[in-house]
N, C-alpha and C positions, 0 to 999 in steps of 0.2 A: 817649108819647115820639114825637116825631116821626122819620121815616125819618132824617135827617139824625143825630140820637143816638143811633139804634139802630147806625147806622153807626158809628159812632164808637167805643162801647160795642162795638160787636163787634172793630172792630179793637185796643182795648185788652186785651180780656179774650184776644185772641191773642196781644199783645205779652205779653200776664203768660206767658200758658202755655208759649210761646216760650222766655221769661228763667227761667222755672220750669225748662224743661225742660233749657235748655243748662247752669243752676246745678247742677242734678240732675246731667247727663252729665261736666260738669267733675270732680264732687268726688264722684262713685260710678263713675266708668270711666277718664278723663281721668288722672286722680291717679292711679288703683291700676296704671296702667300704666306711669306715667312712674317710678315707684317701682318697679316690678318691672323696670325696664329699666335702671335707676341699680344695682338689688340683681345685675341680672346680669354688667352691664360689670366690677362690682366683684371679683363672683367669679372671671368672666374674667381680669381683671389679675393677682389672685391667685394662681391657677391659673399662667399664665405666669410670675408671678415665681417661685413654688414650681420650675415644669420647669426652668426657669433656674438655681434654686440647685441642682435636683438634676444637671442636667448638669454646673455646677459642682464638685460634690461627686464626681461620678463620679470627674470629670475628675484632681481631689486626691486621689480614692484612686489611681488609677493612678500617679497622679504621686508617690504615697506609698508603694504596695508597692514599684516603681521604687527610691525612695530609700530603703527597707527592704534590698534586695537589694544598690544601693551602701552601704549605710552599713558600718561596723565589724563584726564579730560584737555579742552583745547580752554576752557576760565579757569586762567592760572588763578587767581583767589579762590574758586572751589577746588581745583587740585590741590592748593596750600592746605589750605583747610581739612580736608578729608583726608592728606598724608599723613597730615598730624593725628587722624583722628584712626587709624589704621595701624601707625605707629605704636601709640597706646593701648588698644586690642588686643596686639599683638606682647607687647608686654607683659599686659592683665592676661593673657594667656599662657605665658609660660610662668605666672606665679611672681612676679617682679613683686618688691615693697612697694606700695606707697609711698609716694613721694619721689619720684622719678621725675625727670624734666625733660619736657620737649620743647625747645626753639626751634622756627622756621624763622630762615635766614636771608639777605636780598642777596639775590646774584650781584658779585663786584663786577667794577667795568671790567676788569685786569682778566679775568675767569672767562665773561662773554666775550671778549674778542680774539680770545682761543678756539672760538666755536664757529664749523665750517659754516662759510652763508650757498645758499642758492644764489639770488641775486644781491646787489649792491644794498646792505642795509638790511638782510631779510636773513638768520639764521638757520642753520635746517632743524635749531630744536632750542629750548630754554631749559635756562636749569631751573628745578628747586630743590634748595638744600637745608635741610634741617638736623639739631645737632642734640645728642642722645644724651643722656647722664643719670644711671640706677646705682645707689647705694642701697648698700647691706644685701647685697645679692651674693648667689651660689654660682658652679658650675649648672646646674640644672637650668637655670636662669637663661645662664647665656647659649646655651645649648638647644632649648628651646625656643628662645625668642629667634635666633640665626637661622634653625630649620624654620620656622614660620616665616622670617623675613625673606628667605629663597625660593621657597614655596608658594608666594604672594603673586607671582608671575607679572611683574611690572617690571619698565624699563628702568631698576635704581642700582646701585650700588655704591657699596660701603667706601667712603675713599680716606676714612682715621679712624683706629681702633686701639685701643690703650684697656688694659684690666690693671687694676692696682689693688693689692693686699692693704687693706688697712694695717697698720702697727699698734697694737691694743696690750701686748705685752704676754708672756707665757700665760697668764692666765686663761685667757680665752683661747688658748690653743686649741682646745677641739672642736672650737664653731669654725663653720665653712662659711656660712652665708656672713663673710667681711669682704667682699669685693667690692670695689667701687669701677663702674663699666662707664667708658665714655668712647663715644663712636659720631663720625657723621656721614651723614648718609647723602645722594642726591638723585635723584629721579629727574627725569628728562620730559618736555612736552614738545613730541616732534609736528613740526611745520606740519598742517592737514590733518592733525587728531581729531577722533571724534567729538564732537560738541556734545556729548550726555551730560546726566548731570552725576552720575555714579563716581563713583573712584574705577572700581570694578567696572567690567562692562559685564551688563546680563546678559546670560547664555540664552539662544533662542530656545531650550527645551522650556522655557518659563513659559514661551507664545504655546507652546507644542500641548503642554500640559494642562493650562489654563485659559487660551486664547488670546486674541490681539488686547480685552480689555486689562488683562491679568499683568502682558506685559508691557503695555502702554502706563499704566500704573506702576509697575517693578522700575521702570525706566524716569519716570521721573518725578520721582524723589528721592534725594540724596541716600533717605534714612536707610530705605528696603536696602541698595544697594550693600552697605556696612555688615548686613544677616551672609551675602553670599560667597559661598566657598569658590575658591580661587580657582580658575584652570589652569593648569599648567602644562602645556602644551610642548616644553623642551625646557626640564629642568636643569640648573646647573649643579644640582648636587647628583653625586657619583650614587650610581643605582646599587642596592646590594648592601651600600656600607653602612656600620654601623654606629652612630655618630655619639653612641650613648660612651662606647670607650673615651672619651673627651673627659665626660665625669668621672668613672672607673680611673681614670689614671689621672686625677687632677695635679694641673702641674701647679698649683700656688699652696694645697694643701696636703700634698701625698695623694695616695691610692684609697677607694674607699673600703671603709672595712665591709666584713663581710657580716649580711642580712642576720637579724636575730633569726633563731629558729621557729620554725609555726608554733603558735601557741592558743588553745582554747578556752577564754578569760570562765572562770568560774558563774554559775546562776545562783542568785539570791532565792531562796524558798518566796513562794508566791502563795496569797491569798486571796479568795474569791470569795463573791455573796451568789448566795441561790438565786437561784434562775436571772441572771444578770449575766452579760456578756462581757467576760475577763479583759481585762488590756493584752495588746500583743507580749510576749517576752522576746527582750532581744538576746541576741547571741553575740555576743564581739567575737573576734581572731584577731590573731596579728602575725609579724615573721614572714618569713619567706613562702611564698606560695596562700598568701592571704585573698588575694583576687584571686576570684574565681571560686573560693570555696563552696562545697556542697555539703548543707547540712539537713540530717532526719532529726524526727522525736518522734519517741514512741510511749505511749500511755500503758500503764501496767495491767488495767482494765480495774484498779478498785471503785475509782469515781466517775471518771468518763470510760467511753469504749475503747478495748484494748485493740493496741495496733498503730500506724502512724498517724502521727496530727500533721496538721497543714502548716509547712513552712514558707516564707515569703520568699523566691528565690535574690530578689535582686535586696532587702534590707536582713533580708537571714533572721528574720520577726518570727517567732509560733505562735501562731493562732490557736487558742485554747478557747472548745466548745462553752456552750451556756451548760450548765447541770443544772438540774434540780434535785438534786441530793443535799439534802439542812446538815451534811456532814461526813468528814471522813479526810482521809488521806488519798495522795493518789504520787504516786514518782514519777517522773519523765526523765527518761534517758535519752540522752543528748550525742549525736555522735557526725565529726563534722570531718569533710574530705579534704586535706590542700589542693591547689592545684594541680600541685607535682604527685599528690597519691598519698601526701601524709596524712595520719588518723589522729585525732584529738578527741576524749569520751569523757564527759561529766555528765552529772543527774540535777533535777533540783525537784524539791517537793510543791505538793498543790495542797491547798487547807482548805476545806468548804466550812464558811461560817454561815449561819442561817440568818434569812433576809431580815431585815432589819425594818421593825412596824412605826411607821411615822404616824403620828396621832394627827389628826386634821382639826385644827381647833378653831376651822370655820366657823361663824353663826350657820344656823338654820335661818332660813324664810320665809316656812311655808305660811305663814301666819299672814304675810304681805303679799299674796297670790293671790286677787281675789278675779272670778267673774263678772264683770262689768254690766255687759248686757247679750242678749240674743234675739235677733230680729230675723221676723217673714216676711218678707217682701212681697208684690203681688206679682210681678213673675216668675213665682215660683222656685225665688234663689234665697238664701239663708246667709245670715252672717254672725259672729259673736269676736265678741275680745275681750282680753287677760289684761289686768293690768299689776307688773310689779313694781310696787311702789320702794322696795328696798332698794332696785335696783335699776329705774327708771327704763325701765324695758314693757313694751306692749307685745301681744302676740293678738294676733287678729286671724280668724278664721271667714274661709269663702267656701258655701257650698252649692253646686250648681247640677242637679241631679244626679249623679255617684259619684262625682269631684270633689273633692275635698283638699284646698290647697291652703294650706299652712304658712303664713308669714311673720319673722320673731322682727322688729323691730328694738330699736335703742336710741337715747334722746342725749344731743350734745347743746346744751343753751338753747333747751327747746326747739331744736333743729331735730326734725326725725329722718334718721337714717336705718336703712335697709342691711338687720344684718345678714339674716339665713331663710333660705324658702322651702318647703317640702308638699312636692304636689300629689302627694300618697295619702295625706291625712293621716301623718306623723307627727306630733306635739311632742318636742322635746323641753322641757322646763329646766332652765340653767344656768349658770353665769360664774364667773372666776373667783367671788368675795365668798362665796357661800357654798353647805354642801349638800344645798338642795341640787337633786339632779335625777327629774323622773321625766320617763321617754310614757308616752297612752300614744293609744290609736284613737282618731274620733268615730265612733260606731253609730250616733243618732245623736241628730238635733234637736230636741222638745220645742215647747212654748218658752218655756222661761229655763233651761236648762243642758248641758252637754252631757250625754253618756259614753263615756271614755275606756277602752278596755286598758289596761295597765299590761306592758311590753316587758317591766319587770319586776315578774309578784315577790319574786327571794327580797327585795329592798324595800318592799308595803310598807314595812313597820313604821309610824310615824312620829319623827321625834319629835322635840318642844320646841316652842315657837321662837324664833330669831327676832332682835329689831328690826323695826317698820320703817326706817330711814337708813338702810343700809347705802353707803355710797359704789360709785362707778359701772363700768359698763361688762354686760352680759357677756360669758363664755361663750366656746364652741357646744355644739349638739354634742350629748355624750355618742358614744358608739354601741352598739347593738352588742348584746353579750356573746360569747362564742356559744355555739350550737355543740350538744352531746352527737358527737359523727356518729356514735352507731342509731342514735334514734334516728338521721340526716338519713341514714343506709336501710334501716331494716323498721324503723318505724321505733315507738316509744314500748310498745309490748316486747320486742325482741329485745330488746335493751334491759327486758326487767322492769321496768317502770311504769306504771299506773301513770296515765296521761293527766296532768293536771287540768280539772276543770277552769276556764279562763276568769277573769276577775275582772268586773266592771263595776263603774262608779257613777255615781249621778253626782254632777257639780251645779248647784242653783248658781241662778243670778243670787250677785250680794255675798256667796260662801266663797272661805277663803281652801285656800288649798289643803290648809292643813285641816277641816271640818270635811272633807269630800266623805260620802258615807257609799259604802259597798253594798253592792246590789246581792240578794238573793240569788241563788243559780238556777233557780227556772226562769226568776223575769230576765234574769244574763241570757239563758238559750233565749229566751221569746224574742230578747231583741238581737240579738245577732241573725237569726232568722229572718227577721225582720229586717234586718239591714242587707241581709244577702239578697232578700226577694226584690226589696225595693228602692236601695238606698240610703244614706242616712239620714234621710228630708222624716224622719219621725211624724210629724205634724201633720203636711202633705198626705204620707201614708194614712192617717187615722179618718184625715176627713174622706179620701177615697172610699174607705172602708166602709164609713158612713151611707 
């Protein structure tokens, strides 16, 4: 071969090995890569579209336990039942008339087979639909009832609404409340609701605030849940607006006119009795800027103290003090704020008439009071009892060495009952039919008789005797008289007052209340002495002595 073909020949046999070799790399590296690059984009996509439906899905379940939570309960006859009863609430809350009507309605078959299934047979939600009807209603009516029916935060919505003007003739032209409203409504119970027994579902701040017992309680029974205010967690109504222009520009009656002017209703002149506590006086308003109002009074100072009285902020009432003045005049000036800043000023007078003496034309009884008996025991304990025979009441006395305990007794068909105890050795004598009513201390027990200090000497004087068969049962113990506070503070001397000497009585066995004869005041000091040193066992004392 000559050079020139060997050349030639060599560069062929490297073009073969060449095309050999790129054929080789093509279709043994070339290929298996571009193939594993196509297999991983694929997977990648894959992969993406999967995160994507899973975040999707997430997404839906959120969005599902959500509408789980708003839906109905999962016993469509309690969710029936408590829409209807939710419905009406909500009515009775924006002022509806009486006599409105709620029907709940059956789902047609025509309506459920509209409704998407999960599986064969299985819907993903039921309806209930229930259908509205308020005559003689306003704009305010329906304006209110629709904010509260949006606000309620359930899964329902309105799907017929009709308002219709009554035709009542020019006459009634200026009444608004002629509409007649019909609407129907339908709320949904999606597939997996919860099984409460509420309409509402209780918010766990019920557990938070009062415990598991508080809202295991809240949760089931229907009632509680009917008291609880709605969440609403994604309102449909527009934030901000003002839904009240609805009324203001009623399109079935015109525009509404505009609010009378605040107005402060005039006060009738008031009368009071001495020392008795007045009735409130109320204040009306009206007009625009009525809520809210802030009203004073103020006393001129002739009969009460001058300066303001005490108003009630939320009834606008004045509270007018007690006087004890048997008389006079007094003005109060009256002066009321709107809420917008307007001022309204009227006065009304105060009259003080002097209290008024009720004559008590009780009987007396003392005459049917009598001492019974009084016994010494040999344990050296004491006993005696009262018997009132007007008024079938016993009072029985225990004495057990400075003890002295007091029990008033009352008899119903010879049945004796317990009515008052006093374990001071306080004897209060009294009862409802009569106007016997003396309070003693017991100071000494004799042989045959009680030495009694009297608690109150000003009422000694002793009237005439009552009938001996007086019927029914014994009062309350009267009450201790009020104390002179300066003699309480500085004694009876700084007060000016000569201390009264005390007053004691001796009551025999056999003597009625009204014969009790008053003791001389040295054998009174002898035996309060005596009773201080020793007791009021008297008897005990003397044979000691002995």
């Amino acid at each position: 071969m000559t050079p020139r073909e060997q050349k030639l020949a060599l560069i062929l046999i490297g073009m073969m090995v060449l095309g050999a070799g790129g054929a080789g790399g093509y279709l043994l590296v070339w290929s298996p890569l571009e193939k594993q690059r196509e297999t991983e984009l694929a997977l990648q996509t894959e992969i993406a579209d999967l995160e994507t439906s899973e975040r999707a899905q997430l997404a839906n379940a959120k969005k599902l336990a959500a509408a789980r939570m708003r839906s109905l309960p999962a016993d469509s006859d309690l969710a029936r039942n408590e829409y209807v009863v939710a419905l009406g609430r909500l009515l009775d809350a924006a002022g509806a008339p009486k006599g409105y009507v709620i029907s709940a309605k059956q789902e047609s078959s025509t309506s459920s087979k509209q409704v998407p299934e999960i599986s064969k047979g299985k819907p993903v939600y039921t309806r209930v639909v229930c259908t509205v009807q308020v005559k003689k209603a306003d704009m305010w009516v329906v304006k209110d009832f629709l904010k509260g029916y949006y606000d309620l935060g359930l899964l329902h919505q309105i799907t017929h609404f009709s308002i219709k003007k009554e035709d009542e003739g020019a006459k009634n032209g200026a009444k608004r409340n002629d509409l007649t409203v019909d609407l129907t409504t339908e709320a949904i119970i999606v597939d997996g609701a919860e099984n409460r027994r509420t309409l509402l579902r209780i918010p766990n701040a019920f557990g938070a605030a009062g415990g598991g017992g508080l809202y295991a309680a809240m949760t089931s029974q229907k009632e509680y849940g009917r008291g609880v205010t709605p969440q609403v967690l994604n309102s449909v109504l527009a934030k901000g607006r003002d839904y009240s222009l609805i009324v203001l520009k009623d399109p079935f009656n015109g525009p509404l006119a505009p609010p009378p002017p605040f107005k402060l209703s005039s006060i009738k002149d008031v009368k009071i009795v001495q020392d008795e506590r007045p009735s409130p006086v109320k204040v009306a308003v009206s007009g625009e800027g009525a809520q809210g109002t802030k009203v004073t009074a103020t006393a001129s100072g002739k009969v009460f103290a001058e300066g303001a009285l005490k108003v009630d902020p939320k009834t606008l009432a004045i509270e007018l003090p007690k006087t004890s003045a048997s008389e006079g005049t007094e003005t109060v000036s009256v002066v009321a704020v709107s809420a917008d800043g307007k001022v309204e000023k009227t006065s009304f007078k105060v009259t003080v008439e002097a209290a008024k003496v009720v004559e008590d034309r009780r009987p007396e009884v003392d005459g049917a009071i009598i001492l019974t008996m009084v016994t010494f025991r040999s344990d050296g304990t004491a006993s005696a009892a009262i018997r009132d025979a007007a008024n079938r009441q016993r009072y029985e006395i225990e004495v057990n060495g400075k003890k002295v305990l007091v029990s008033k007794f009352y008899y119903i068909k010879d049945k004796k009952k317990e009515d008052d105890t006093d374990a001071h050795g306080v004897l209060t004598i009294s009862d409802d039919n009569s106007k016997t009513k003396r309070t003693f201390k017991i100071v000494a027990v004799e042989n045959d008789a009680l030495v009694l200090e009297d608690q109150k000497p000003t009422a000694a004087a002793k009237p005439k005797s009552g009938p001996t068969n007086w019927p029914g049962k014994g009062g309350a113990p009267a009450k201790p008289s009020a104390t002179n506070p300066i003699s309480a503070i500085a004694g009876n001397m700084a007060a000016g007052v000569a201390p009264a000497p005390p007053k004691l009585y001796r009551w025999t066995v056999g003597q009625s209340l009204l014969t009790i004869v008053q003791l001389p005041d040295n054998e009174a000091k002898r035996l309060l002495k005596q009773a201080a040193d020793n007791g009021p066992m008297a008897e005990v004392a003397a044979i000691g002595a002995q």
